[in-house]
C-alpha positions in Angstrom: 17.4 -58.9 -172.2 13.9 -58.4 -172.0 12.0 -56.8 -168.8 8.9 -58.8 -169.8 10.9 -62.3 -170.2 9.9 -64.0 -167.0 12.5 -66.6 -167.2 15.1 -64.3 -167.8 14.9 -62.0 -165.4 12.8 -64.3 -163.2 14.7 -65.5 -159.5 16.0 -69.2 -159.5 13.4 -69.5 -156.8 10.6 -68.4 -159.3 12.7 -70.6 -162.0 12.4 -73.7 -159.5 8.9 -73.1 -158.3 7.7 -73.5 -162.5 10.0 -76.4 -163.3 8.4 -78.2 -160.1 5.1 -77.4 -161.2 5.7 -78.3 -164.5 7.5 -81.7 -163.8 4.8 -82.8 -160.8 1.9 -81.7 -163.7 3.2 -83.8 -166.3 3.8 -86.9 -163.9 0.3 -86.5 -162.3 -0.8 -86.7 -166.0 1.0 -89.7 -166.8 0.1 -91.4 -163.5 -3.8 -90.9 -163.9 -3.4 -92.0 -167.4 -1.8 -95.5 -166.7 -4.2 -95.6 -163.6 -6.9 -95.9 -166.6 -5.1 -99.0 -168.0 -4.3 -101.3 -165.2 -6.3 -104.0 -164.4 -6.1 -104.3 -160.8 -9.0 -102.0 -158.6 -6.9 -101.2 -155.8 -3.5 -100.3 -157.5 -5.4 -98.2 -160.0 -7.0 -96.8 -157.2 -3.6 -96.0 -155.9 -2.1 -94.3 -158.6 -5.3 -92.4 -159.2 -4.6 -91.0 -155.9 -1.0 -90.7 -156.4 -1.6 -88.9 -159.7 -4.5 -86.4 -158.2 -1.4 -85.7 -155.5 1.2 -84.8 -157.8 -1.7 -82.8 -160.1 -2.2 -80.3 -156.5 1.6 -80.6 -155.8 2.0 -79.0 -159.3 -1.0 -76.4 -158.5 0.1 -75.5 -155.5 4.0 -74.9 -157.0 2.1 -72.7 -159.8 0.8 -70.3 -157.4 3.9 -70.1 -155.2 5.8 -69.2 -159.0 3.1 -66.4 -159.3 3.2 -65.0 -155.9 7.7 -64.9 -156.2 7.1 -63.3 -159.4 4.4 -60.8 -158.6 6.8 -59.8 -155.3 9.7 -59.4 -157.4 7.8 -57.2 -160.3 6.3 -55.2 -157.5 10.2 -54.7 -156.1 11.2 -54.0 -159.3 8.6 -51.3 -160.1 9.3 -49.8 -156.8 12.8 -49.5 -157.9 11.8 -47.7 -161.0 9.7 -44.9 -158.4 13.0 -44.4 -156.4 15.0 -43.6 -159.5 13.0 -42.1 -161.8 
């Protein structure tokens, strides 16, 4: 196993906060897409909204990934200090 493989070694928190981010991304996608193709104003109005929402929800789930990730490589490196 690989110390640079982030889904290896990578906590199920970090593991959950990309596979939210990626899921919410891909349905934000979707949604804004058949927002494009309805015909009526107001519910394609809605799902454009609904879409933008789960576009930041997948953002925002991004960023928390990075920030469990960059804690657990700055534990990790620490770890290396105390031993080595």
């Amino acid at each position: 196993m690989s110390q640079m493989d982030p889904w290896s070694t990578g906590t199920p928190g970090y593991r959950t906060a990309l596979l939210t981010g990626m899921g919410s991304t891909l349905l934000g996608i979707l949604v804004v897409i058949a927002a494009a193709f309805v015909g009526s104003a107001e519910t394609a109005s809605t799902l454009g909204t609904l879409g933008l929402v789960l576009l930041g929800i997948g953002a925002v789930s991004h960023v928390v990934g990075i920030g469990l990730r960059k804690r657990q490589a700055a534990q990790i490196i620490r770890e290396r200090k105390s031993t080595g």
